[in-house]
C-alpha positions in Angstrom: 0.0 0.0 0.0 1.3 3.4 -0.6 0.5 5.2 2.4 2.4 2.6 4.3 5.6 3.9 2.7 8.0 5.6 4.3 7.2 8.8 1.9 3.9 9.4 3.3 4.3 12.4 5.8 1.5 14.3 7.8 2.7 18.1 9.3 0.6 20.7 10.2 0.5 24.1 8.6 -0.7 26.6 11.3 -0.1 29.6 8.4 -3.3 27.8 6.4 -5.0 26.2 9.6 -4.5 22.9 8.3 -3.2 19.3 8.8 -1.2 17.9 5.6 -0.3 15.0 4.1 2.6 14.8 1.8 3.8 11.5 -0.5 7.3 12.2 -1.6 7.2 15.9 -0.7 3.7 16.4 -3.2 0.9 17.8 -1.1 -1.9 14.9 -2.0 -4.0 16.1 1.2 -5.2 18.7 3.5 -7.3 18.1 7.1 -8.3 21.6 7.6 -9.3 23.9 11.7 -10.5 25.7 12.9 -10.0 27.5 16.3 -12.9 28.2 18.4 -12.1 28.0 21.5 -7.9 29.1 22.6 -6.4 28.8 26.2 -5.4 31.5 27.9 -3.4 32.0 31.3 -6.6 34.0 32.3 -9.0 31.5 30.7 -7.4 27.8 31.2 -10.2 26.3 29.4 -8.8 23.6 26.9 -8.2 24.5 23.3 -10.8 23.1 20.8 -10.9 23.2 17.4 -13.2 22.0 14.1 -11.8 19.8 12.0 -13.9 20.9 9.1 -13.1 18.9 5.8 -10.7 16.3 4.6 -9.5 16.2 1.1 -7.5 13.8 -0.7 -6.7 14.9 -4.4 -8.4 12.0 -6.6 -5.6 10.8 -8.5 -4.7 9.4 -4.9 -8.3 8.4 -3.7 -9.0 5.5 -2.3 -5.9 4.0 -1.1 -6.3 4.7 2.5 -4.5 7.5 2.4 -7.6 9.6 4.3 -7.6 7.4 7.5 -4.0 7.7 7.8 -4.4 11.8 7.4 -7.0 11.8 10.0 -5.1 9.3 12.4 -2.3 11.4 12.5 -4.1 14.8 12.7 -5.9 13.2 15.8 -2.8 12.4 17.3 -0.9 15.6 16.3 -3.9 17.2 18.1 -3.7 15.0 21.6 -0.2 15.8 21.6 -1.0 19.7 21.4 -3.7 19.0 24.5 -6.4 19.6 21.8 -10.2 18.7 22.2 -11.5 18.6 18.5 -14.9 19.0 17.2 -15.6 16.5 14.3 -17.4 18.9 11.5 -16.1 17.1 8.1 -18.0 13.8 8.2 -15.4 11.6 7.4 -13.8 12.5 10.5 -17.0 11.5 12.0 -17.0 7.9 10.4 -13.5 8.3 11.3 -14.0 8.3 15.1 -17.1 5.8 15.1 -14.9 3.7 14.3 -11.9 3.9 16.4 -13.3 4.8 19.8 -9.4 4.8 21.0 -9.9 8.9 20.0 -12.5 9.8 22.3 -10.5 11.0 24.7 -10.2 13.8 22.1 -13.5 14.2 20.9 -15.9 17.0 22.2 -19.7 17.0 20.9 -20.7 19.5 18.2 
């Protein structure tokens, strides 16, 4: 499987609010945020953000390459002490299916 390879990176961009997944440096797709709630020293409250829509261009559709995105983004966003709120609906099927994440789910 491609996005088993090596090549397959996910970083995020926090100049275009977005999570990306690169295959051998080419940008083949985006999880995109947004921030709605930030902590503050006056305001401790946990940071949330949207995940709004995944995209995978098509020439690389359907290879997995979208669970690995959102995976990774989830993870990127525990390790940030992020709650996320799961707008784009494949992020949705995403965590019905791995309940592992809902630690850093919060409900719409």
């Amino acid at each position: 499987m491609l996005a088993s390879t090596p090549s397959a990176d996910v970083s995020i961009n926090t100049d275009q609010n977005r999570f990306e997944l690169r295959l051998n440096g080419d940008l083949v797709g985006i999880v995109g945020y947004y921030e709605v709630e930030s902590a503050t020293k006056r305001s401790p409250r946990t940071h949330v953000v949207s995940f709004m829509h995944t995209v995978v261009t098509e020439d690389f559709g359907h290879q997995g390459l979208a669970a690995i995105l959102v995976r990774r983004s989830l993870d990127s966003a525990r390790s940030y002490g992020w709650k996320v709120k799961p707008v784009c609906t494949y992020v949705q099927r995403f965590l019905s299916a791995n309940p592992e994440y809902s630690d850093v789910v919060v409900p719409l």
